[in-house]
C-alpha positions as CSV (number, residue, x, y, z in Angstrom):
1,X,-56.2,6.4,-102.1
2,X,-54.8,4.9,-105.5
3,X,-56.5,4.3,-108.6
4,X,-57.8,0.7,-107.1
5,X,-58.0,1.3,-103.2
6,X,-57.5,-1.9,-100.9
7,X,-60.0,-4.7,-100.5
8,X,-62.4,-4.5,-97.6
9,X,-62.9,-7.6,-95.9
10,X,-66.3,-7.2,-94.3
11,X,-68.1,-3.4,-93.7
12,X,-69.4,-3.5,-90.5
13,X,-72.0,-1.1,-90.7
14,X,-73.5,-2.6,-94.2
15,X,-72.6,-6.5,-93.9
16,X,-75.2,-6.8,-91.4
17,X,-77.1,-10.5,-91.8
18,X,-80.9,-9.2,-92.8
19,X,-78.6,-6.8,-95.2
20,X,-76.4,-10.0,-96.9
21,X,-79.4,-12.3,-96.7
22,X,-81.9,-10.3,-98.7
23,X,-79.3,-9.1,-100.9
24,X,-78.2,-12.8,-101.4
25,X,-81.7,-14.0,-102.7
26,X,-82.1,-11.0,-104.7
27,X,-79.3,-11.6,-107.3
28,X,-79.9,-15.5,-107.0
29,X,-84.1,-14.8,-107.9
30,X,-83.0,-12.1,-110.5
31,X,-79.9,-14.3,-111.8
32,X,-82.2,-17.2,-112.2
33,X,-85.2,-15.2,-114.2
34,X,-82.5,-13.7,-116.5
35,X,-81.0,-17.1,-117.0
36,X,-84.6,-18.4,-118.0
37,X,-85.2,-15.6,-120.0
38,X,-82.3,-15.2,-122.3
39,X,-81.3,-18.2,-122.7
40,X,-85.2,-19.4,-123.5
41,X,-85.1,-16.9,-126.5
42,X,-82.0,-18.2,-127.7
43,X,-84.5,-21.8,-127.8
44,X,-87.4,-19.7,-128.8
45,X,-85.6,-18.7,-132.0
46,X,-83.8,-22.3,-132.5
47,X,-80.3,-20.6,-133.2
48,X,-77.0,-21.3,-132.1
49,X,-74.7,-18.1,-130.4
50,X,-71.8,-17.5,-132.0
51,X,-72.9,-18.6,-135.3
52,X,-72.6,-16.2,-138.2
53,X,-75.5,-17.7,-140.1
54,X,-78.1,-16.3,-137.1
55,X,-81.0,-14.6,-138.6
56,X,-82.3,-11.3,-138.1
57,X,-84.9,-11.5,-136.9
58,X,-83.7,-14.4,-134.3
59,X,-80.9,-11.6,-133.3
60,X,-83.3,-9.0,-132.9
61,X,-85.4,-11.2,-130.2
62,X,-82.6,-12.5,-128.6
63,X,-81.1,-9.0,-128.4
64,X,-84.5,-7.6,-126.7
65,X,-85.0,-10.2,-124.7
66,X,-81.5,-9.9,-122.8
67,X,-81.6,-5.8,-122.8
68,X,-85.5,-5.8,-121.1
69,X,-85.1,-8.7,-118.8
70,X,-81.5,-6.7,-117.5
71,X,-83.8,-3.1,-117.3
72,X,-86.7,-4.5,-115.5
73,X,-84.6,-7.0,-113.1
74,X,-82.4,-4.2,-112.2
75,X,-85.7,-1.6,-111.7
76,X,-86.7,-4.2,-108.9
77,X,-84.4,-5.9,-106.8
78,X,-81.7,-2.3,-107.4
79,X,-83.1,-1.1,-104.1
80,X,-82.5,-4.2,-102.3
81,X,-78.7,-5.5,-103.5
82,X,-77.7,-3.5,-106.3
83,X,-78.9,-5.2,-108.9
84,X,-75.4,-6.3,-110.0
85,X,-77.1,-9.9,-111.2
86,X,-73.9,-10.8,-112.9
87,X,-70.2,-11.6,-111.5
88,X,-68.1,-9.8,-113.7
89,X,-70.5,-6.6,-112.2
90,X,-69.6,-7.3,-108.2
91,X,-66.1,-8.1,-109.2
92,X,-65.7,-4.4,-110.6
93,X,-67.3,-3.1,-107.3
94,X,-65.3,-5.6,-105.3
95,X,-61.9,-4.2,-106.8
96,X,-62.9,-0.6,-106.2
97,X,-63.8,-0.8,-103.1
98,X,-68.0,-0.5,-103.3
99,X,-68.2,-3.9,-101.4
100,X,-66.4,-5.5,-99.2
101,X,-64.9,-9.2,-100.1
102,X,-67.9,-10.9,-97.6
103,X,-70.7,-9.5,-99.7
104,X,-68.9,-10.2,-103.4
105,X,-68.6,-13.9,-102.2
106,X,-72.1,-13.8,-101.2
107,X,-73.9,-12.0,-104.4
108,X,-71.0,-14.4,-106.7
109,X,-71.9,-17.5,-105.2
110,X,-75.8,-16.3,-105.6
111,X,-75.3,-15.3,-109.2
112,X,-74.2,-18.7,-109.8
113,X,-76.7,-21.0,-108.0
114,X,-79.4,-18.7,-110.0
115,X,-77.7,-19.7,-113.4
116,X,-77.8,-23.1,-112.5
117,X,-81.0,-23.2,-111.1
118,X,-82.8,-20.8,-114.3
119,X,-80.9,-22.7,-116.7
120,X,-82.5,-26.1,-115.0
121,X,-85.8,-24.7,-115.1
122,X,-85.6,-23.9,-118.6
123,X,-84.5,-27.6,-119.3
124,X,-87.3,-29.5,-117.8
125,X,-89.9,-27.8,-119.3
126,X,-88.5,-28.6,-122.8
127,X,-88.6,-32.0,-124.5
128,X,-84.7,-32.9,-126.1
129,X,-85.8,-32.0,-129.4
130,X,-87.1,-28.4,-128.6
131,X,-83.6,-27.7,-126.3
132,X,-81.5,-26.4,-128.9
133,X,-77.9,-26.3,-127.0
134,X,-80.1,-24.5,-124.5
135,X,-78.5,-21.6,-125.2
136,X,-74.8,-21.6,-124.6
137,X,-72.9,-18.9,-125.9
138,X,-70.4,-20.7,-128.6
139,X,-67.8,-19.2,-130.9
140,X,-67.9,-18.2,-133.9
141,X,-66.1,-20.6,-136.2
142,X,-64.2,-17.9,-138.0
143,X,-63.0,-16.8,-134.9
144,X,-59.9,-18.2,-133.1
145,X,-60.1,-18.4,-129.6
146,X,-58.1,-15.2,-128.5
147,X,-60.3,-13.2,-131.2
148,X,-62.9,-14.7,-128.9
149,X,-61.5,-13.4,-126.1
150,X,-60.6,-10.3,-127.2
151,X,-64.1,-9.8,-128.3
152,X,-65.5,-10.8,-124.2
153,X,-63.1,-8.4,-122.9
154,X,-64.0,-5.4,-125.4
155,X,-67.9,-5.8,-124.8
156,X,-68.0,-6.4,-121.2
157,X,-65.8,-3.1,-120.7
158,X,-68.1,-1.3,-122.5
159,X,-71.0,-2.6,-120.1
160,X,-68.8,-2.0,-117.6
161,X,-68.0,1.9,-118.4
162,X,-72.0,2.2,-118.7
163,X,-72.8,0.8,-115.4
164,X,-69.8,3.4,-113.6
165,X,-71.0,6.2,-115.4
166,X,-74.7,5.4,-114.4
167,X,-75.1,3.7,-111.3
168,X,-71.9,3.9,-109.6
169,X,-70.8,7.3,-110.3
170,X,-71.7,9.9,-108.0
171,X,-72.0,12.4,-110.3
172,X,-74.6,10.4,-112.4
173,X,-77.8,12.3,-110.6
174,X,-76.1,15.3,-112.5
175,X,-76.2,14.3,-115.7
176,X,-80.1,14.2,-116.2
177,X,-82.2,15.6,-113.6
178,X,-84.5,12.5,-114.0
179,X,-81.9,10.5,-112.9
180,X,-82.3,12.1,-109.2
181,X,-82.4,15.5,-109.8
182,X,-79.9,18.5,-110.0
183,X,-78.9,18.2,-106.6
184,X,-78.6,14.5,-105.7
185,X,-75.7,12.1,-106.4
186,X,-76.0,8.3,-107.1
187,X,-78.1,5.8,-108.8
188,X,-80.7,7.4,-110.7
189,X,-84.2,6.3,-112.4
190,X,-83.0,6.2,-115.6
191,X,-80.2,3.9,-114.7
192,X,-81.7,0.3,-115.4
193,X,-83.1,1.6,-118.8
194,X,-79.4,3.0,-119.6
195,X,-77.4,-1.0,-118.4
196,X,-80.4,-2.4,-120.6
197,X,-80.5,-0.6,-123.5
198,X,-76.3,-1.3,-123.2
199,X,-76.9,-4.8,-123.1
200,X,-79.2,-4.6,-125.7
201,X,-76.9,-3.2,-128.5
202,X,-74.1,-4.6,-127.2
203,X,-75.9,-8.5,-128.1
204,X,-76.8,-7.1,-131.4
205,X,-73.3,-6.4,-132.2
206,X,-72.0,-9.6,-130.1
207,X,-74.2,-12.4,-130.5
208,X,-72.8,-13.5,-134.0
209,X,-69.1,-13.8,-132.6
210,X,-69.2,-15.0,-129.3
211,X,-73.2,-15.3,-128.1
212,X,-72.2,-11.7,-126.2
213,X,-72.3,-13.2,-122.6
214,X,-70.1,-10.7,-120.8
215,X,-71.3,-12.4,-117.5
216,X,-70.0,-15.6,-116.1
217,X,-73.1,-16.8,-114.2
218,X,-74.7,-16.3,-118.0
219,X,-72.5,-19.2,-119.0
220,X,-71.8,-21.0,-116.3
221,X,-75.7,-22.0,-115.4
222,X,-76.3,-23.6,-119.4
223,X,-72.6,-25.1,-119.0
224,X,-73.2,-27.1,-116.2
225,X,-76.9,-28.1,-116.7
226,X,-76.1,-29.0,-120.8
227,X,-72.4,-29.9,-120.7
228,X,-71.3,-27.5,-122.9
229,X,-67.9,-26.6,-122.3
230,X,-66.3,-25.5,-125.1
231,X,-64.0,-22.5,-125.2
232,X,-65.6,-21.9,-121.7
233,X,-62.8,-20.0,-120.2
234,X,-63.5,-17.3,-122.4
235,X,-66.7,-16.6,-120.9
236,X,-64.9,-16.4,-117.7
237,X,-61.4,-14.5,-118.4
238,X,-63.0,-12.4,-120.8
239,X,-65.6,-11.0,-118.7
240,X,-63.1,-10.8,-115.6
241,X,-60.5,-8.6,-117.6
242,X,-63.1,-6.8,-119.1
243,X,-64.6,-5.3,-116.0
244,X,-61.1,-5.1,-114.7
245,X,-60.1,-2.5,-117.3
246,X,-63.4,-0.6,-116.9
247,X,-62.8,-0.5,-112.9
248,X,-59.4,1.5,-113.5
249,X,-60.9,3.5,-116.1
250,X,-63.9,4.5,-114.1
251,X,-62.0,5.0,-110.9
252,X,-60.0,7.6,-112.6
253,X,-62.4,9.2,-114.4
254,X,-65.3,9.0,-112.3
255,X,-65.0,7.8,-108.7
256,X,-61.3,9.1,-107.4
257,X,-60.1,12.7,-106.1
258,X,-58.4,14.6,-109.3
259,X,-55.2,15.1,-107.2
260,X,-55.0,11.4,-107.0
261,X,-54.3,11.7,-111.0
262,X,-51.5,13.9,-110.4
263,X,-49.7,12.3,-108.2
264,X,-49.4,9.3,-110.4
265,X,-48.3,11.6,-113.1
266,X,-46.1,13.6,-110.6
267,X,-47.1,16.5,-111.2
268,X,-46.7,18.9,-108.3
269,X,-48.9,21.8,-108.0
270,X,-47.7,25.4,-106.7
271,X,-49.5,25.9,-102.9
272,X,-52.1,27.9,-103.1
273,X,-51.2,29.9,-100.5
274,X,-47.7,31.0,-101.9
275,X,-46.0,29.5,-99.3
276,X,-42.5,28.0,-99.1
277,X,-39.6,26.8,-97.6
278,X,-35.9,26.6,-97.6
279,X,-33.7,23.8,-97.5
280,X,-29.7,24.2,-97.7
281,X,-30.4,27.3,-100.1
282,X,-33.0,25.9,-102.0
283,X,-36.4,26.7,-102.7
284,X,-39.0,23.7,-102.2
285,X,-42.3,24.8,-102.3
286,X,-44.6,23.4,-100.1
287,X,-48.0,21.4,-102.0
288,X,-50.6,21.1,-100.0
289,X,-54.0,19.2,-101.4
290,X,-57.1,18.0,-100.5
291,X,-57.7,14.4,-98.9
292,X,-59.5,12.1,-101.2
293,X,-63.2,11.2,-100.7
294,X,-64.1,7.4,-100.9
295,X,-67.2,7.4,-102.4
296,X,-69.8,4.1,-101.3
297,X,-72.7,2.8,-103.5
298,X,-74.3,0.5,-101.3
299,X,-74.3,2.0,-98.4
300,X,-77.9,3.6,-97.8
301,X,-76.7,6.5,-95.4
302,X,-75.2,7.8,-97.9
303,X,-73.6,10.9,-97.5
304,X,-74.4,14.3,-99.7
305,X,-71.0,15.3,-101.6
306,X,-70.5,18.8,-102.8
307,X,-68.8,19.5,-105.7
């Protein structure tokens, strides 16, 4: 196994219907609330994203409002489908192998319909003069379009990073033991609190420059109910590359076998054994190492790995 292991089309064992269906209307329900809910306190505070004349106390609401919704919508529906609730999320899993191509359709086209459908609500219970842009992410100004970019791709691999380390990892139950204790592996409790309080800062920081969307569904849903389309690939690219660069990160450092690192660097390792062999004269020595382990998130017989 490489860095980024081979797309899986479907898992048998996991890509069950009652599995894809409830997992499905979980990140379209949770997708749709979070739509409602950030983008209504970007109306609530009658600012515009990506403007650097946004007040504090406007981008301290907007800022809490995106953090908690994430924490609590990922504290209940994380059991059911992962609580990924954003695209540029299942595309990370997709590329390394956590789901299987089938399922990332599934939650993608879910996440999306949700947008829509939570950026609809929000419209038709405002009059035109209370809808404010209905809070599309917009760019700064001052900022060119690749600055822009730039800006997606940094924040959402930060997100990203967080979400490997804390939910994906299977060393995260170590870290804290109230995160699972110090003998289980996986998702822990404190895992929704850590991708929230993430967003959180990370919108703080963000919101002035770009409207910090790092998620496509986030855009996408105000987009197509408020025809705002301005610098919109940004919001797609940016969080696309984004989780890209945290999936090769993450799979290095978190999710592959160490000996998978070395044989990229070619290093070669003397056998433990003290083994080896002669070709034509020559000494060779003989490497042997240990098969990689492919570890699966949402799979829920999930096997104990010892370390």
């Amino acid at each position: 196994m490489g860095l980024i292991p081979a797309f899986k089309w479907r898992d048998h064992d996991d890509d069950v219907w009652q599995s894809l269906w409830r997992g499905a209307v979980a990140e379209f329900v949770a997708t749709m609330i979070f739509i409602f809910i950030g983008t209504g306190s970007v109306v609530a505070t009658q600012d515009t994203l990506g403007s650097s004349t946004i007040s504090v106390p406007s981008l301290t609401v907007i800022s809490l409002a995106h953090g908690f919704t994430i924490m609590i919508l990922v504290y209940t529906v994380g059991e059911v489908s992962g609580g990924h609730i954003n695209p540029a999320v299942t595309w990370a899993c997709l590329i390394t192998n956590k789901v299987s191509v089938l399922r990332a359709l599934t939650y993608i086209v879910s996440q999306l319909l949700g947008g829509i459908i939570g950026s609809a609500l929000l419209k038709s219970i405002l009059p035109p003069e209370l809808q404010h842009g209905m809070g599309c992410p917009g760019l700064n100004p001052k900022l060119t379009p690749g600055q822009g970019f730039g800006a997606e791709v940094i924040f959402t691999a930060i997100f990203l990073f967080v979400v490997f380390a804390t939910a994906i990892s299977p060393f995260a139950g170590k870290m804290a033991p109230l995160s699972g204790g110090a003998q289980e592996y996986g998702p822990g409790k404190l895992t929704p609190f850590a991708v929230g309080m993430t967003i959180l800062v990370l919108h703080t920081v963000g919101v002035p420059f770009t409207g910090a969307s790092m998620n496509p569904a986030r855009s996408f849903g105000p987009a197509i109910v408020n025809s705002c389309w301005a610098n919109h690939w940004i919001y797609w690219v940016g969080p696309l590359v984004g989780s890209t660069a945290a999936a090769f990160i993450a799979q290095a450092i978190f999710l592959s076998n160490p000996n998978v690192i070395y044989k990229i660097l070619r290093v070669n390792r003397a056998p433990t054994d003290g083994t080896s062999s002669n070709t034509g004269g020559q000494s060779v020595q003989m490497t042997t190492q240990k098969p990689a382990t492919d570890y699966a998130i949402m799979k829920e017989d999930e096997q104990e790995i010892s370390v």
